[in-house]
C-alpha positions as CSV (number, residue, x, y, z in Angstrom):
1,X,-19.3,-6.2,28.8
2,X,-17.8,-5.9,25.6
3,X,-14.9,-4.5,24.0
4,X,-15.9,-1.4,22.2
5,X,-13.2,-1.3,19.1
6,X,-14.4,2.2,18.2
7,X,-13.2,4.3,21.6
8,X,-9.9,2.0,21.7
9,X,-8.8,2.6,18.6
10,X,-9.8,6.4,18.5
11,X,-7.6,6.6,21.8
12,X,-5.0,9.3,21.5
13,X,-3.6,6.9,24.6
14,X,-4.6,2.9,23.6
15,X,-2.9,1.7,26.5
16,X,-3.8,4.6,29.4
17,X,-7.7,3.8,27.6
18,X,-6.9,0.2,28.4
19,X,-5.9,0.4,31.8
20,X,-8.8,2.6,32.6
21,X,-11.5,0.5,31.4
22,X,-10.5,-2.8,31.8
23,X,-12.6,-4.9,34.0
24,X,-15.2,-1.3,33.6
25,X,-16.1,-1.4,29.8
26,X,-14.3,-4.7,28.9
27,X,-12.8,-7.8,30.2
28,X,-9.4,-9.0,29.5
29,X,-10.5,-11.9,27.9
30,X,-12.8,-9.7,25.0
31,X,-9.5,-7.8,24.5
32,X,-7.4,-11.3,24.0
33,X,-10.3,-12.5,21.8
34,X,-9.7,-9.8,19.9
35,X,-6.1,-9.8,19.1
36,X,-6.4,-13.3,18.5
37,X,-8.5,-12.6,15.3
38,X,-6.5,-9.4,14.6
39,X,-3.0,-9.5,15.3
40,X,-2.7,-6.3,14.0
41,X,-5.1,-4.6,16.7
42,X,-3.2,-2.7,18.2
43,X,0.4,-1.3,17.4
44,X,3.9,-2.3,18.9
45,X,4.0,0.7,21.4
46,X,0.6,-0.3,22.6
47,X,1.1,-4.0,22.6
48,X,4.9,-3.3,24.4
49,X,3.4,-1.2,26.9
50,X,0.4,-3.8,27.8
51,X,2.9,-6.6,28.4
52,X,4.9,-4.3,30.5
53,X,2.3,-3.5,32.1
54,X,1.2,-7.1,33.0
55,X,-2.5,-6.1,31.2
56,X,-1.5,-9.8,29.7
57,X,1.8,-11.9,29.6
58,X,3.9,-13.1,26.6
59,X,2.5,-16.5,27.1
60,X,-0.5,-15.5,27.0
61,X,0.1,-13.8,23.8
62,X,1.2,-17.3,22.3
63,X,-1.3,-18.9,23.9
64,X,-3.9,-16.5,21.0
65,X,-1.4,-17.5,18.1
66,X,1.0,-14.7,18.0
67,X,4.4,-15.9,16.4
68,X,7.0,-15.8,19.7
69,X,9.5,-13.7,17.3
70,X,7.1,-10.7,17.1
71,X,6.6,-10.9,21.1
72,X,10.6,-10.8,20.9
73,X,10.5,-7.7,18.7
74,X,8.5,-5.5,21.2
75,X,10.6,-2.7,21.8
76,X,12.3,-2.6,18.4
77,X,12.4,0.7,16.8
78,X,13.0,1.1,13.0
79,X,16.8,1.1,12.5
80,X,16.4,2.9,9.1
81,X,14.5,5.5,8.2
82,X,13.5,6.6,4.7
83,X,14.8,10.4,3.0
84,X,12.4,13.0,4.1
85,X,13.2,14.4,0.7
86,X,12.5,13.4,-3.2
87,X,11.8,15.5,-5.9
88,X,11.9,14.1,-9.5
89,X,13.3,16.4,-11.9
90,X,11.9,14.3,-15.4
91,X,11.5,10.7,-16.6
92,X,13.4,9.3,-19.3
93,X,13.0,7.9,-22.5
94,X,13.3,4.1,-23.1
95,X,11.6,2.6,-19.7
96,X,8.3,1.6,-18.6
97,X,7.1,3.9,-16.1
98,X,5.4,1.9,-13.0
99,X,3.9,4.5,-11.0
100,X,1.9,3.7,-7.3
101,X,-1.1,5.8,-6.1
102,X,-2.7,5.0,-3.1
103,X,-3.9,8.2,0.5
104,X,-1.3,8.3,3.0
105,X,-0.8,4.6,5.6
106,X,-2.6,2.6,2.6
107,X,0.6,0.1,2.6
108,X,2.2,1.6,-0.4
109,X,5.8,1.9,0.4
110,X,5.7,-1.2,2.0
111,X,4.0,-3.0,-1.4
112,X,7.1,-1.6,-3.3
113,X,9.8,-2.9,-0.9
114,X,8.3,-5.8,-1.4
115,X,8.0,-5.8,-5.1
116,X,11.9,-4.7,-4.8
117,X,12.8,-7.5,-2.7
118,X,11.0,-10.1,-4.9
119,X,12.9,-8.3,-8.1
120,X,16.4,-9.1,-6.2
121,X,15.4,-12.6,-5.5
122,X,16.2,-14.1,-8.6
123,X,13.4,-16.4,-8.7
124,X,10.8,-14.9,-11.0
125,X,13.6,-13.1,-12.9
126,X,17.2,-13.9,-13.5
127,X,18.5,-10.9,-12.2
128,X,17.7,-6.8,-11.2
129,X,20.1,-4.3,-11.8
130,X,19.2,-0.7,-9.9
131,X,20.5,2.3,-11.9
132,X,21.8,5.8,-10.8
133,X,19.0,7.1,-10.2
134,X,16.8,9.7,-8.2
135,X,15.4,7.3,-5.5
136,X,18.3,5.4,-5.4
137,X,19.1,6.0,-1.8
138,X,15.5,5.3,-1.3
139,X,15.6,2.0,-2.7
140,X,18.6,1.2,-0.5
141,X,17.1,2.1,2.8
142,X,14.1,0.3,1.7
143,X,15.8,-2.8,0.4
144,X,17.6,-2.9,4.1
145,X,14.2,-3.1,5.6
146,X,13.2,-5.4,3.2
147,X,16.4,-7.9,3.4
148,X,15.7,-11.3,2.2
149,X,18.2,-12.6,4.5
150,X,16.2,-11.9,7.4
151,X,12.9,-13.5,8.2
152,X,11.5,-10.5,10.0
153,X,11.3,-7.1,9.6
154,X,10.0,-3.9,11.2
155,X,8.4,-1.9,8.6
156,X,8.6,1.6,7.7
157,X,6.7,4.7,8.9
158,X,5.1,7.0,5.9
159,X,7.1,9.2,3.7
160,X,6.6,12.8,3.6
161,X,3.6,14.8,1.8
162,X,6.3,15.8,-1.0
163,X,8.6,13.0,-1.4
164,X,8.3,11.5,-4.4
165,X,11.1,8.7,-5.5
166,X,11.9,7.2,-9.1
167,X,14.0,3.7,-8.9
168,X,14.8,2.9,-12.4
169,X,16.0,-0.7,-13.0
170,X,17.1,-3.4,-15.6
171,X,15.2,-6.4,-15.0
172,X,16.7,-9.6,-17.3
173,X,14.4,-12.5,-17.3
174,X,15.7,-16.2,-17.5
175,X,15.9,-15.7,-21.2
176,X,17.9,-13.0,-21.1
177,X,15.6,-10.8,-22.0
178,X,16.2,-7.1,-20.4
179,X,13.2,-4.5,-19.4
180,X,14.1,-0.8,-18.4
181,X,11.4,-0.4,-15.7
182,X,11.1,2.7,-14.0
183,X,9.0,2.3,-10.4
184,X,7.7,5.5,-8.7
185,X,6.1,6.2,-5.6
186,X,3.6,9.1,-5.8
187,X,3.3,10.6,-2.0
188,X,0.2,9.9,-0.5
189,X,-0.9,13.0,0.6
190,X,-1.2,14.2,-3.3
191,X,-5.0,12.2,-3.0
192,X,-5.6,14.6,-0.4
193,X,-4.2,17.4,-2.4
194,X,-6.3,16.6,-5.8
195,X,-9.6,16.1,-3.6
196,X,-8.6,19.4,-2.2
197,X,-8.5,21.1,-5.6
198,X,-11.5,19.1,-6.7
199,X,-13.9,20.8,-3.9
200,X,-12.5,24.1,-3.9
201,X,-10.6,23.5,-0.5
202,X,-7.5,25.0,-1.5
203,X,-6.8,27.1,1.8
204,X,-5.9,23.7,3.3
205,X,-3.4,23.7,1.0
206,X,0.5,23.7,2.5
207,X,3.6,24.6,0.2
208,X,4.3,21.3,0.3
209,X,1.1,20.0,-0.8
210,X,1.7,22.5,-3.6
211,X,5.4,21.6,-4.4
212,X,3.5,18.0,-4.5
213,X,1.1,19.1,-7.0
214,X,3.4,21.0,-9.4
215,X,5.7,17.9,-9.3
216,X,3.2,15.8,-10.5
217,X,2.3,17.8,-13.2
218,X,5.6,18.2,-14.5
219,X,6.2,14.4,-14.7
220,X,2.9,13.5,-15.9
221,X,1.3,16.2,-17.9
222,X,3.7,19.4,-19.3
223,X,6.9,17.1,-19.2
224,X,5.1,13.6,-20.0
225,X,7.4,10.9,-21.9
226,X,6.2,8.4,-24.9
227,X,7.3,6.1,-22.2
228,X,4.5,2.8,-21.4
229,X,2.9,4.2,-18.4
230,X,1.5,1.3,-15.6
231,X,-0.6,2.6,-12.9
232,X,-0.9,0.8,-9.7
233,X,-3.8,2.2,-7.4
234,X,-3.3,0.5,-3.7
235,X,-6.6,0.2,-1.7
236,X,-6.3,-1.4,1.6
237,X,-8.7,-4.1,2.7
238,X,-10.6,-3.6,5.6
239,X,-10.1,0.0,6.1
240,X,-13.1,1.0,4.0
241,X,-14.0,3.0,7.4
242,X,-11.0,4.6,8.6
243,X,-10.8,8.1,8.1
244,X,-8.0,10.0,6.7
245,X,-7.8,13.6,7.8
246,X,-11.8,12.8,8.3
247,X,-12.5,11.6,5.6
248,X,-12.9,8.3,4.1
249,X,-10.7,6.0,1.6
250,X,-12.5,6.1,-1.2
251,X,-13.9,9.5,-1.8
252,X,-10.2,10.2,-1.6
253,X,-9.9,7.7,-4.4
254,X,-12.4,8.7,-6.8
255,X,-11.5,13.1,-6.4
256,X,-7.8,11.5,-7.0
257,X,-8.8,9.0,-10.3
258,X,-11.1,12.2,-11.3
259,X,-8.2,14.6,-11.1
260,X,-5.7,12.6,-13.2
261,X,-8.5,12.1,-15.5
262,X,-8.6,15.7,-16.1
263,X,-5.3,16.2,-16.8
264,X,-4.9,13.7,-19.3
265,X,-3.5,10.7,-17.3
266,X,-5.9,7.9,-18.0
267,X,-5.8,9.0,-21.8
268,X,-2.5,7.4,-22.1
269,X,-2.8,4.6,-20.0
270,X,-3.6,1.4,-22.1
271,X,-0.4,0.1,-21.5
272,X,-2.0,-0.9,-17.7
273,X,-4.3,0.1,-15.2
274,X,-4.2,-2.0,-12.2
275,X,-6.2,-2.2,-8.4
276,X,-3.3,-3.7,-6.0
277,X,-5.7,-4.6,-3.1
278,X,-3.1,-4.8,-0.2
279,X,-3.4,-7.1,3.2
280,X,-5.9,-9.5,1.6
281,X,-4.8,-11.9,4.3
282,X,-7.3,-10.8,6.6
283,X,-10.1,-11.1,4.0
284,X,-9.5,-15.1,4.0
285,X,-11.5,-15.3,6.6
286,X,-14.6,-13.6,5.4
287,X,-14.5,-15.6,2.1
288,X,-18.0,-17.5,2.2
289,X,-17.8,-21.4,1.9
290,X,-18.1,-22.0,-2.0
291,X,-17.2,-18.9,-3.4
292,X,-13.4,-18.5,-4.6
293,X,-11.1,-15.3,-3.0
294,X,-11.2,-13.6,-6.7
295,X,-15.0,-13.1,-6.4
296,X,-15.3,-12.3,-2.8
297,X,-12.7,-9.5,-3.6
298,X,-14.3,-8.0,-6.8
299,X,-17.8,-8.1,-4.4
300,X,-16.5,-6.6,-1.9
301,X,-14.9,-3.4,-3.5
302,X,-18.0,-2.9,-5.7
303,X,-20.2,-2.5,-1.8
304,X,-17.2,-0.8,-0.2
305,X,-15.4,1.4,-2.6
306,X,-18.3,2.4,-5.1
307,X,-18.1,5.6,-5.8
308,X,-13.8,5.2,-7.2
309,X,-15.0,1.8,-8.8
310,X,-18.0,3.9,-10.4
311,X,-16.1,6.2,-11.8
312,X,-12.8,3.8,-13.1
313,X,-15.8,1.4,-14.8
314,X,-17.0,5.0,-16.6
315,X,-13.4,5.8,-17.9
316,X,-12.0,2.1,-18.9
317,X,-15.3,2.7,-21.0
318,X,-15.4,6.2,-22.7
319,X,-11.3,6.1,-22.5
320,X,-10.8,2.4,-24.4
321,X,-8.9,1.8,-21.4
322,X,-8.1,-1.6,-20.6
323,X,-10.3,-3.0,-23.5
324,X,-13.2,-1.0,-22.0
325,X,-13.6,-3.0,-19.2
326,X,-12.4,-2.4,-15.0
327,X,-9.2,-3.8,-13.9
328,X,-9.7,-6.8,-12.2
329,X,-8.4,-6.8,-8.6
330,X,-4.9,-8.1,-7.7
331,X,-4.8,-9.8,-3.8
332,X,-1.7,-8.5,-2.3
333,X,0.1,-9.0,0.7
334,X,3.9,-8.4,2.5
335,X,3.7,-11.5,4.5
336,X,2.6,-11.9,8.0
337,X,1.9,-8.3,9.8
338,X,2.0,-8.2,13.8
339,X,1.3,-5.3,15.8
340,X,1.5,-2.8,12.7
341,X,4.9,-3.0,12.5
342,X,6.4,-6.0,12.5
343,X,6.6,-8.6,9.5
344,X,7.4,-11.9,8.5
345,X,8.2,-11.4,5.1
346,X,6.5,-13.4,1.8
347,X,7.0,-11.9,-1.2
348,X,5.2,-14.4,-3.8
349,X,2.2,-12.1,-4.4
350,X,4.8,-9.8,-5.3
351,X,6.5,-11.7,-8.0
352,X,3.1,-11.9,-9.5
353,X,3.1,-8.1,-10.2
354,X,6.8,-8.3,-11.5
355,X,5.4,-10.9,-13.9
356,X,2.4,-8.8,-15.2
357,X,5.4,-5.7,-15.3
358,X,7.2,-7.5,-17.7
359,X,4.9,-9.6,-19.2
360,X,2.0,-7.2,-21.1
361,X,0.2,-9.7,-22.9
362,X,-0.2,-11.6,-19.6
363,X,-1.2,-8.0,-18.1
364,X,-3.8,-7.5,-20.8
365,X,-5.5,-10.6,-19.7
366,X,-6.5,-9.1,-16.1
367,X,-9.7,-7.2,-17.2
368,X,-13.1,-7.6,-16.3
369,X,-16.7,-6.2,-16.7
C-alpha cells in the first residue's frame, strides 16, 4: 500500500483522512517516509493534531530529521497578524520603486520580510532607515515576525485581495552612499484579477478585485512616476501543479505578465526585470550529479512554466528589455520551513537581492538567452 499524496493533500480534513485510512490505503511508515523528504507535507494544524493523536510521536518525528524546536512550536498560533487594509494613494519622486508580483500563497510576503530583515541587519548594508510611509505599519508587524533576534519564526497567513503596501526606505551602504528605495507588495489575487479580464471572466469579479485593479492602474499607468521601476515576479518551486482557484501557476503568470504588457508596464522597465524563484531548498535534491543549481533551475522553469517564460523571452526581445534577453532566475529561500508555518530564519539569499537593488550594474549582469 502506498501513500496516495493526491487525496491527502486534497483533504478538506488531512488528519480525519489520515486516521481513516491508515493501515487501509497507507501505512504509517509511507506517511513518515514522506515527511522525512518533505517537512513541509503537511501543515502545523495537521501535524499538531497527528501527534496528539498518537498517529506518530515527537520522537519519532526526530527520529525523520525534524528540528526538535519546530516539534516544540506545534500549537503556536501567529501572534501578529498583518492590516487587512492598504491602499496606495501615489508614489513619489526621487526613489526606486521595487515592486513584487507573484498569485496568492506563492511566498511573497514572506520573501519581503525577509528582504526587510536582511536590510536591518547591517551586514550587506550599513544601515536602513524606514520612512513615514503607507505600509509602515505593515513593515512593523512584518519586521516582528521576521525578528533577527529570534531564531524561529511562525510565518504569516496571506494578505487580503486588495491590500496593497508601499515601505519606502533609505538604505546607506558602507560607503555612505544613500538609495531611496521604495518596496511594494502587489496583492496576489490581482494575477487572478488580470487573467480574469484577459478571458472575458469578469462576472467573477468582486469590488475588491476591482478596487485592486483600479489601484494598480493608478500607481502604474494614469499616475506613473519617472521613478526606476524593478519588477520582482515570485514563482514557487515545486508547485508547478497546484491549482489556485483551479487553475494553475503559470497560466496565471503569463495572463498577469500579458496584462501589464498592455498597459505599458514592461515598456518602462529596463531599470530591472527579475524571476525570484522562492523555496529553491527543496530543489537541491533534484539537482542531477554534474550539473550546477543555476542550470537545473533555468531547465526546470523552461519544462514547467513555459507558457509565462514564452511570453517574458518575446517581450525582453521586441521591448529591449533587459538587453533583449530573459532574466536569469534568482534561487531564493527564507530559511528552513517546517510544517508550512514554522521557520528557521536565513536571510543570505536575501542580501543578494538588496545587492542587485542597489547595485544596477551588478543587476544588469543577470540576463540570459
Amino acid at each position: 500500500m502506498k501513500l496516495d499524496f493526491d487525496n491527502l493533500l486534497k483533504a478538506s480534513r488531512p488528519y480525519e483522512y489520515i486516521v481513516d485510512n491508515i493501515g487501509k490505503e497507507f501505512m504509517r511508515e509511507d506517511l513518515l517516509n514522506a515527511l522525512a523528504a518533505n517537512h513541509s507535507l503537511l501543515n502545523a494544524e495537521t501535524m499538531d493534531d497527528c501527534v496528539r493523536g498518537n498517529v506518530f510521536s515527537r520522537q519519532e518525528l526526530v527520529d525523520i530529521g525534524i528540528d526538535p524546536r519546530f516539534i516544540d512550536m506545534l500549537g503556536s498560533k501567529p501572534i501578529n497578524v498583518l492590516p487587512d487594509v492598504g491602499s496606495i494613494d501615489r508614489i513619489g519622486n526621487g526613489t526606486t520603486e521595487v515592486y513584487f508580483w507573484g498569485i496568492p500563497q506563492s511566498g511573497k510576503t514572506c520573501a519581503l520580510g525577509s528582504i526587510l530583515a536582511a536590510a536591518r541587519s547591517a551586514t550587506i548594508v550599513k544601515s536602513t532607515k524606514v520612512l513615514p510611509c503607507q505600509g509602515l505599519l505593515y513593515q512593523i508587524l512584518l519586521s516582528q515576525i521576521f525578528d533577527l533576534t529570534q531564531e524561529y519564526c511562525i510565518l504569516p497567513g496571506r494578505t487580503l485581495v486588495d491590500a496593497n503596501f508601499a515601505i519606502s526606505t533609505i538604505i546607506e551602504d558602507w560607503e555612505r552612499h544613500k538609495y531611496p528605495v521604495t518596496l511594494i507588495d502587489m496583492a496576489g489575487e490581482l494575477f487572478c484579477a488580470m487573467l480574469w479580464k484577459e478571458t472575458g471572466q469578469t462576472h467573477q469579479l468582486t469590488d475588491n478585485h476591482e478596487r485592486a485593479l483600479a489601484e494598480f492602474e493608478k500607481i502604474l499607468v494614469n499616475q506613473q512616476s519617472s521613478n526606476p521601476k524593478y519588477h520582482f515576479f515570485i514563482i514557487e518551486y515545486s508547485e508547478e501543479v497546484k491549482q489556485y482557484k483551479g487553475i494553475y501557476q503559470d497560466f496565471y503568470l503569463e495572463h498577469g505578465l500579458r496584462y501589464l504588457e498592455q498597459h505599458g508596464v514592461l515598456r518602462n522597465a529596463n531599470d530591472g526585470l527579475f524571476i525570484l524563484v522562492t523555496k529553491t531548498d527543496l530543489m537541491d535534491a533534484n539537482v542531477p550529479a554534474g550539473m550546477s543549481r543555476d542550470t537545473y533551475l533555468i531547465n526546470y522553469l523552461n519544462r514547467r512554466y513555459p507558457n509565462f517564460l514564452n511570453l517574458l523571452r518575446n517581450y525582453c526581445q521586441d521591448l529591449g528589455i533587459c538587453g533583449g534577453k530573459s532574466p536569469e532566475p534568482i534561487p531564493f529561500g527564507i530559511g528552513e520551513v517546517c510544517f508550512q508555518q514554522y521557520c528557521k530564519m536565513n536571510i543570505e539569499p536575501a542580501k543578494w537581492v538588496i545587492d542587485m537593488i542597489i547595485n544596477p550594474p551588478k543587476a544588469k549582469k543577470k540576463w540570459w538567452r
